[in-house]
N, C-alpha and C positions, 0 to 999 in steps of 0.2 A: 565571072562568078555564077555557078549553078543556084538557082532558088531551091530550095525542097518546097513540094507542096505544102499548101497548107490544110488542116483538119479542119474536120466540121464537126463539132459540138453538136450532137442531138438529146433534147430534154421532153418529154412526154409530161404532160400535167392531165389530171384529172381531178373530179369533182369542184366544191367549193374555191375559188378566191377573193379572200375578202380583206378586211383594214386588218382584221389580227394580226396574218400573215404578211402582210406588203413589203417590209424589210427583209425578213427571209428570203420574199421569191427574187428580191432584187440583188442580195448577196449571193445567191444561188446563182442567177444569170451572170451576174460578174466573177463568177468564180468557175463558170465553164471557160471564161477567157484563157486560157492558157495560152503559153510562150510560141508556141505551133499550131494556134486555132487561128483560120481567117473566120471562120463565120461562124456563130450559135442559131440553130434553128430550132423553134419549138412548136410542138405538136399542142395546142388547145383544144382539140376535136372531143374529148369529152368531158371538159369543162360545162359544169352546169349554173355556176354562178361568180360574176364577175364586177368587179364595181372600178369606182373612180381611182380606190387604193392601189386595186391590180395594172389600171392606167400609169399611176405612178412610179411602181414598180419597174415597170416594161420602157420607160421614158429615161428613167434616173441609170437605169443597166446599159440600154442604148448610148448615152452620153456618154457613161464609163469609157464602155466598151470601143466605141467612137475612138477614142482621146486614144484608143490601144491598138486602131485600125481593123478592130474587129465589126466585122456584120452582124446584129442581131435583126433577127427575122422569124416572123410567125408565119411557119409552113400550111396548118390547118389550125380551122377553128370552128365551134361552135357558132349557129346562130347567134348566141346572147352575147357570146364574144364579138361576133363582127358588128352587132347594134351597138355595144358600149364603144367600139376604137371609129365607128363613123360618127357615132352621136358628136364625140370629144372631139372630131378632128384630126384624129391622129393615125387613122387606118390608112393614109399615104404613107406612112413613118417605116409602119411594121409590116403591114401586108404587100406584098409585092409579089407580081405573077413571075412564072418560072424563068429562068433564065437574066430578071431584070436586079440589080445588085441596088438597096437602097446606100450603098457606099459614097461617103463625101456629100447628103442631104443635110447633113448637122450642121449648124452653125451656132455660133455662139449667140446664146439668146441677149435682146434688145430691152429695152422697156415697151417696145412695142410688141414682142414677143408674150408677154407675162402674164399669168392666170396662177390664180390661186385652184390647189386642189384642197378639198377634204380631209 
């Protein structure tokens, strides 16, 4: 059996994200998944404000996406973006240098896993 390749999803964000949006940006990442997408990748590079909601966001699509064998991955980012994903934790998740695939990091969280966001 031939595989066809698979697509890569590219999403450019700019300016503000904050708690308004967080649902949005996260049915937007899950909804680059499509039937032919191995990976979403998103550009944050001129992002100028980002918080714990945009964390959520970017976590909650990742797991989606996960469960659909898709890659979500932040190509560039802003400073304030790369403070908020190491502040939380979570800049092993999403950021990853070229050619390293965060594919198969997910696992199903624990009770030891758990944090409350905002």
């Amino acid at each position: 059996m031939i595989q066809q390749p698979t697509r890569v999803a590219t999403l450019v964000l700019a300016g503000e994200l904050d708690t308004a949006g967080w649902v949005q940006l996260r049915d937007r990442l899950v909804g680059l998944g499509g039937d032919d997408v191995g990976e979403v990748v998103v550009d944050l590079s001129k992002v100028t404000f980002f918080d714990s909601s945009s964390v959520r966001a970017f976590i909650g699509a990742r797991a989606e996406l996960e469960r659909r064998d898709i890659v979500l991955r932040i190509d560039r980012c802003s400073d304030i973006v790369r403070k908020v994903l190491e502040v939380t934790g979570v800049a092993p998740l999403l950021l990853d240098p070229p050619g390293i695939s965060v594919r198969g990091m997910w696992h199903e969280p624990t009770s030891e896993d758990a944090f409350d966001l905002p």
